[in-house]
N, C-alpha and C positions, 0 to 999 in steps of 0.2 A: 596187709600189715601196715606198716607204718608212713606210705608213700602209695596209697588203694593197689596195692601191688602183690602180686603172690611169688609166692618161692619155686622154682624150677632146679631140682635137680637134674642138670644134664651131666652124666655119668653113663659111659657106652664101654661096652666090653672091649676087649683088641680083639685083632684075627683071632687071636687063639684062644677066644672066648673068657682070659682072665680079666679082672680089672687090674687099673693101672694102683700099685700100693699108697701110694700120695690120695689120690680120691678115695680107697679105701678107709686111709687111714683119719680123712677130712669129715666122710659119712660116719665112721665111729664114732668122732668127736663130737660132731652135729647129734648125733642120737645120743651123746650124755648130757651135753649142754640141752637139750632139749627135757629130757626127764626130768629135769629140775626147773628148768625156765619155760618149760609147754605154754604154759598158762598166759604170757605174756604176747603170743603170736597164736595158735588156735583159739579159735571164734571172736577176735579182737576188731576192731574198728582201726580205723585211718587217724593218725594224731590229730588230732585240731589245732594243728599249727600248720603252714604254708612251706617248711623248711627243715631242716634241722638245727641243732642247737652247737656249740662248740663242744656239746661234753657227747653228744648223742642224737636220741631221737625219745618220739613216745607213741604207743599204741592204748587205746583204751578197750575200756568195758567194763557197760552199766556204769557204774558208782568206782571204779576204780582205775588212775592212771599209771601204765606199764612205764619209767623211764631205764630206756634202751641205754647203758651209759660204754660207749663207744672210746672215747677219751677222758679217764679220770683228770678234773681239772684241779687247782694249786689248793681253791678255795669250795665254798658249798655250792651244790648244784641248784643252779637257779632255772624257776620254772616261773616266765611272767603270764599276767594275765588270768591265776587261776582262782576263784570265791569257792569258796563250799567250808564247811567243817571237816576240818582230817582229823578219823579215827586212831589211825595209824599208819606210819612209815617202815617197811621192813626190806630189807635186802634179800631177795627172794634166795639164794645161793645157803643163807646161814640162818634165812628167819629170825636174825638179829635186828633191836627196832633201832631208827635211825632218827637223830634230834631233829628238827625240824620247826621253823619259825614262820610263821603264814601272815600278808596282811593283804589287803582287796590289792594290793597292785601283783602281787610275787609268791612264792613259796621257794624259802632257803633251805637245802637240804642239807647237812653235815654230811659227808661222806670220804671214806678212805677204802680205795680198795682192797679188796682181804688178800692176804701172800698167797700166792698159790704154794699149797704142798705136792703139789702132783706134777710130774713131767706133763704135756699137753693140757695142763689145768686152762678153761676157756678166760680172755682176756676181756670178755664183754658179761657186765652183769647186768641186773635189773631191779632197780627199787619198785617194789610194790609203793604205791599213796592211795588208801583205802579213803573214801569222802562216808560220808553222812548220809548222803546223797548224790545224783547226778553232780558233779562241778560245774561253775559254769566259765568257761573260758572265754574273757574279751576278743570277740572279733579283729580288733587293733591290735593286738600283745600277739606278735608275730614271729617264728625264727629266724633265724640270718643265713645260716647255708643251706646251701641245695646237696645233696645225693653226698650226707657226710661217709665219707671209708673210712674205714677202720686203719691205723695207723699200725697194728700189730696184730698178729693171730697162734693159734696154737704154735705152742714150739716144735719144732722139728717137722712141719708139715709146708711145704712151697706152696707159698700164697702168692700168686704175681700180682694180684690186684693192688697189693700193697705199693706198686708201684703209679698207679695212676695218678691223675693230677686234679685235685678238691678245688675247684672254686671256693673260697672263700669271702667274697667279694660281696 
């Protein structure tokens, strides 16, 4: 995925062969978020960035990059470094297309995240950026954090990662 890294669900039964409800209830949500957002982490590549961004991350494939957006930030989500023609911008969750401003250094995304209506609605969405073509991504136009977490997760579901501490540096 997005750090050449794969997903490990470790989820073990208790003695009494049930699961614990919190992982239960964490794998539900991973399998809705997934139905909708698949596409962005199965058969996807490694971002071609060195980092992650302050709003996220990104995974590609072929002609099209996946942005992971982890932290919706104040203003547009800026992506440096990317050349190619965009077909389109869409928010994979609503297939709603999103404004979008390109020049050889950047691509500025407009973005607001959607309300959730749903109790446990997932906090991390995914802009679809469809290119023309492969993009091609300056070597030099690099991200600034390492191993971004997520600052929020489903509601009602105990995330203690949440407490860990992000280099930002």
């Amino acid at each position: 995925m997005a750090r050449h890294s794969s997903l490990l669900l470790n989820i073990g039964p208790r003695p009494d062969g049930t699961f614990c409800p919190d992982e239960v209830a964490l794998l539900e949500h991973f399998g809705r978020w997934m139905a909708v957002h698949g596409e962005a982490i199965c058969g996807t590549q490694a971002s071609p960035y060195n980092g992650d961004f302050a709003w996220g991350t990104v995974t590609q494939k072929n002609n099209v990059l996946y942005l992971q957006v982890l932290d919706a930030p104040a203003g547009p989500l800026v992506v440096p470094g990317v050349r190619g023609k965009i077909q389109a911008v869409t928010l994979l969750s609503t297939g709603k297309a999103l404004p979008v401003e390109s020049t050889d250094q950047e691509i500025r995304i407009r973005y607001a995240a959607p309300e959730r209506k749903e109790s446990g609605a997932s906090s991390i969405e995914v802009v679809r950026v469809e290119f023309e073509q492969t993009p091609h991504i300056d070597a030099s136009a690099q991200a600034r954090y390492q191993w971004k977490v997520p600052n929020r997760g489903p509601e009602g579901i105990n995330m203690p990662y949440q407490k860990w501490i992000v280099d930002r540096n």
